[in-house]
C-alpha positions as CSV (number, residue, x, y, z in Angstrom):
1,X,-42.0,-39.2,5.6
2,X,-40.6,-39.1,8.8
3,X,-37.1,-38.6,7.9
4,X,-37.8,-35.6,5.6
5,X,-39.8,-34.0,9.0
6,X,-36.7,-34.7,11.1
7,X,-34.7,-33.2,7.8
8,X,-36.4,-29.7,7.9
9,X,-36.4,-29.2,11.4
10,X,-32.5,-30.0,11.4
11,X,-32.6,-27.9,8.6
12,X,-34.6,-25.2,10.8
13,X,-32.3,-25.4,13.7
14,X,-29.3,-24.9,12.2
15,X,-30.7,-22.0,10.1
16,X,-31.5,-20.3,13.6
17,X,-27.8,-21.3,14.5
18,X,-26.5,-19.5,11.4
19,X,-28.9,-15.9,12.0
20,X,-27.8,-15.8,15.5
21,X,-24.4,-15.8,14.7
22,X,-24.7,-13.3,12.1
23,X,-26.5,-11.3,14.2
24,X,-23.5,-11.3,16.8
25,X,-20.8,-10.2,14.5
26,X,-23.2,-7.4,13.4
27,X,-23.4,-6.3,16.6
28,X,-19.8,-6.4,17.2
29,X,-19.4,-4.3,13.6
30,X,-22.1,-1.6,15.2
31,X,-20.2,-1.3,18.6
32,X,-16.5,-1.2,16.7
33,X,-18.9,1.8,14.6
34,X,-19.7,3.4,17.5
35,X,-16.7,3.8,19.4
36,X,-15.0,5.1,16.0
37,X,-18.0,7.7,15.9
38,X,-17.4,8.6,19.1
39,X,-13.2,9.2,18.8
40,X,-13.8,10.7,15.8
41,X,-16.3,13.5,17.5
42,X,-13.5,13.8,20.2
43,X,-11.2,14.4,17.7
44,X,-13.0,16.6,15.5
45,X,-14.1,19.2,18.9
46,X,-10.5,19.1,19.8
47,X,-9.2,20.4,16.4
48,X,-11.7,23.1,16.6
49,X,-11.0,24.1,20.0
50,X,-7.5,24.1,18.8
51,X,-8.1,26.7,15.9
52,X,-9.7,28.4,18.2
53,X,-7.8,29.1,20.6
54,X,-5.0,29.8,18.0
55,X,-7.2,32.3,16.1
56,X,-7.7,34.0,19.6
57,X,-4.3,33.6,21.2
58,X,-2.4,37.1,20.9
59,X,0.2,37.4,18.8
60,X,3.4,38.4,21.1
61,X,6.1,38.5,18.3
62,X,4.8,41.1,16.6
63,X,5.0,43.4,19.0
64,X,8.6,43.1,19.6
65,X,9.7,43.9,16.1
66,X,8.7,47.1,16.1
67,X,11.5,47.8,19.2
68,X,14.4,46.8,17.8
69,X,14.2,48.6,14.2
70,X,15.3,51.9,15.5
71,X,18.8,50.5,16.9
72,X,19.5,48.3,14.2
73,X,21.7,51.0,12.2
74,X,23.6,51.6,15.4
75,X,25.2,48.0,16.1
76,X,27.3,48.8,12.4
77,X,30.7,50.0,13.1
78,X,32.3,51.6,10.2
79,X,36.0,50.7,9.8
80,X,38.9,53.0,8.5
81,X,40.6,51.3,5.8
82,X,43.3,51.0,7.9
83,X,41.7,48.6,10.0
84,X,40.7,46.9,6.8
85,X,44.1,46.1,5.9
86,X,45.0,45.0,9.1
87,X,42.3,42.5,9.2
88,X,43.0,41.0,6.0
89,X,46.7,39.8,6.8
């Protein structure tokens, strides 16, 4: 009778041995959880600020097109046909 006692408290003990460890590498699973919540909220504020600021950043180029339209005809110079046959020898 004595040995089945000692049995179920060995059997008890190592029970507790097994939950506590358990419980350890659920902890470590939350913590590894909660640093990849947290880079992922970094990340996710970053790529708004981004579209932000490229929604709001003024568009330069566009501006400059408008300039250089009006001289584009000009920079052709017609050649005589002359010239033409030169060219091609």
């Amino acid at each position: 009778m004595q040995k089945k006692i000692e049995e179920l408290i060995n059997a008890a003990k190592l029970n507790e041995l097994l939950n506590k460890k358990q419980e350890e590498e659920e902890k470590k699973k939350n913590n590894l959880v909660f640093i990849l919540a947290i880079i992922g909220a970094v990340a996710a504020v970053a790529a708004i600020a981004f579209c932000v600021f490229k929604f709001l950043q003024p568009d330069y180029i566009d501006d400059d097109d408008y300039d250089f339209d009006d001289d584009f005809d000009d920079d052709f110079i017609e050649l005589d046909s002359d010239d033409k046959a030169d060219k091609n020898i």
